[in-house]
ZAFI-967872 format. One record per residue (C-alpha): residue in one letter; x, y, z negated. Coordinates in steps of 0.02 Angstrom, whole numbers, plus 50000, padded with zeros to 5 digits. Each point is the difference from the previous one (the first is absolute). Layout:
N
REC  residu      x      y      z
REC       a      X      Y      Z
...
// end
This chain:
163
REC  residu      x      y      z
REC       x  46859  49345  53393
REC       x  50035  50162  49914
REC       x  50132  50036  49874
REC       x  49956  50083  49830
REC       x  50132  50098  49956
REC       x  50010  50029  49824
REC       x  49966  50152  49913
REC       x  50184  50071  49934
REC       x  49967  50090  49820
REC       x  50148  50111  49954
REC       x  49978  50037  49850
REC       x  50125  49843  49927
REC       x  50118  50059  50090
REC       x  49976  50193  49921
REC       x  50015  49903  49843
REC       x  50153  49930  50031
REC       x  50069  50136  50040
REC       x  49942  50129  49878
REC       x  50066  49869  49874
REC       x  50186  50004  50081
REC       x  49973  50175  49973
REC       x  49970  50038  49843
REC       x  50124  49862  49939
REC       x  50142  50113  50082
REC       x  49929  50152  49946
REC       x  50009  49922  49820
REC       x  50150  49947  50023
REC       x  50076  50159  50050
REC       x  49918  50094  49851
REC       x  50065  49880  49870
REC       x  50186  50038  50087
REC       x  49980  50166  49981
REC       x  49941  49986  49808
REC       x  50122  50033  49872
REC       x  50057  49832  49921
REC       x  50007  50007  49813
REC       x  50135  49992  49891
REC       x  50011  49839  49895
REC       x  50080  49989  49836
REC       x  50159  49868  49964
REC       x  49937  49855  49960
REC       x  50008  49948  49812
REC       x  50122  49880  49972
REC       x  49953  49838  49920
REC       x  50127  49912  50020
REC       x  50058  49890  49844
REC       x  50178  49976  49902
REC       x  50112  49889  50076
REC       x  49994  49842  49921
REC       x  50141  49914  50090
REC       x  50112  50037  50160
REC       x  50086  49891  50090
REC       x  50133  50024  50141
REC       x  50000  49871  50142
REC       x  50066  50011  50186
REC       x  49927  49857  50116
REC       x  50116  49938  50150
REC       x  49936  49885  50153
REC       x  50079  49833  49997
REC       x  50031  49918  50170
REC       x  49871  49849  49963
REC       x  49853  50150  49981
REC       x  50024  49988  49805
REC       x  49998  50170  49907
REC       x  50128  50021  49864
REC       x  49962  50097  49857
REC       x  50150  50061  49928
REC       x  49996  50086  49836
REC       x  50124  50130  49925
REC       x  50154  49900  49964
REC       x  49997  49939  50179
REC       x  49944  49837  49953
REC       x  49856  49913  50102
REC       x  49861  49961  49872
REC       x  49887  49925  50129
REC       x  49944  50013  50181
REC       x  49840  50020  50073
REC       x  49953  49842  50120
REC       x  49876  49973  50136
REC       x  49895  50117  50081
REC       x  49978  50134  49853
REC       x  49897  50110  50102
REC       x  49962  50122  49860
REC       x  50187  49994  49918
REC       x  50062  50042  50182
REC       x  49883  50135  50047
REC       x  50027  50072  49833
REC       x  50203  50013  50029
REC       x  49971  50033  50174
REC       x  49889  50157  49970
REC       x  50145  50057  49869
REC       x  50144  49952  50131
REC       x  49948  50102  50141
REC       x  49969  50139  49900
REC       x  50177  49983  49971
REC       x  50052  49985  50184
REC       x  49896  50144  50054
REC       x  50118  50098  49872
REC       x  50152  49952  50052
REC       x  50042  49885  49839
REC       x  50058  49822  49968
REC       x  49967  49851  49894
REC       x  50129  50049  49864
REC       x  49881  50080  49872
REC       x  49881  49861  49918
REC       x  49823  50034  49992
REC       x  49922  50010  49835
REC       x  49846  49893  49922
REC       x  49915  50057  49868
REC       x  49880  49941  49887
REC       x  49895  50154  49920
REC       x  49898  49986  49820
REC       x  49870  49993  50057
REC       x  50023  49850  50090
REC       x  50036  50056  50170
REC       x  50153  49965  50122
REC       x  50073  50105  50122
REC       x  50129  49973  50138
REC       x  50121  50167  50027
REC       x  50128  50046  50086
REC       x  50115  50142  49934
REC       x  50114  50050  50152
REC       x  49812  50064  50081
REC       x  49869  50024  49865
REC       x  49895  49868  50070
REC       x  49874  49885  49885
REC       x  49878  49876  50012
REC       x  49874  49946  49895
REC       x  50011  49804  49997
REC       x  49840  49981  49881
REC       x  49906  50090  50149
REC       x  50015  49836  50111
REC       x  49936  49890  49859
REC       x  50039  49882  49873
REC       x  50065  49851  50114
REC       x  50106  50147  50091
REC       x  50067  50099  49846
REC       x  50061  49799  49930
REC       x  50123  49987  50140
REC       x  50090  50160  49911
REC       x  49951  49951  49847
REC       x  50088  49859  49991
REC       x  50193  50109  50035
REC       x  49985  50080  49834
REC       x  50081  49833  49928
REC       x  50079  49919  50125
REC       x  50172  49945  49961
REC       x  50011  50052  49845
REC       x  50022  49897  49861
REC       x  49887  49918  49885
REC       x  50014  50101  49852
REC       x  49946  50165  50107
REC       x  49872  49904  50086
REC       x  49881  49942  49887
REC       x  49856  49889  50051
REC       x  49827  50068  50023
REC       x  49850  49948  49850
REC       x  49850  49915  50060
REC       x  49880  50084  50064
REC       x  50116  50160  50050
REC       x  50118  50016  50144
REC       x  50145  50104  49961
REC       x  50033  50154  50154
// end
């Protein structure tokens, strides 16, 4: 019984490596390329429409209290809130990493154009809630009235969901 032995054709493996090749060669080049100056961005950011200042404190049951700028709770955030808690958590450690505390309150605010934004003064850092969705924007949303009273929080029309 004889064994073929099958014919070896190199020129896949030339491929290969011709390819490797010229992807770090053209990677090289383009780090040696100038890179281009961009221009500022144009802001388009709207007029504040309302601003509200709220600092949020874990309760020992898991609850979130949202504490507004009188120091009164106004409500608290139950359950899992996965967003609300990733939201303050992203804030809060930006905090931390600076050296700060909880003292200053973070601010919501609504913009006129109908966005809503999560800030925190002591470090410059924002997020825009209206980028995660409706469902995840409503769980902010909803702070812009809470425990206040009736007269300053007046009920949403049909059809139209007040921000």
């Amino acid at each position: 019984m004889t064994h073929a032995r099958a014919a070896f054709n190199a020129w896949p493996l030339w491929g290969l490596l011709a390819l490797a090749a010229g992807s770090v060669g053209l990677v090289a080049w383009q780090r040696q390329a100038p890179v281009p100056v961009m221009p500022a961005p144009v802001s388009t950011e709207a007029p504040v429409a309302w601003q509200r200042a709220l600092r949020f404190e874990d309760r020992p049951n898991g609850d979130v209290a949202v504490i507004d700028e009188r120091g009164d709770e106004v409500t608290r955030l139950q359950g899992e809130q996965g967003f609300a808690r990733g939201a303050l958590r992203v804030l809060t450690q930006a905090r931390q990493r600076r050296g700060l505390g909880p003292d200053q309150p973070f601010l919501l605010t609504g913009l006129a154009n109908g966005r809503l934004t999560l800030s925190d003064p002591a470090t410059g850092e924002r997020i825009a809630l209206e980028s995660f969705g409706p469902t995840n924007a409503a769980v902010f949303a909803r702070l812009r009235h809470a425990g206040l009273p009736a007269a300053v929080n007046p009920p949403a029309s049909p059809g139209k969901t007040s921000p």
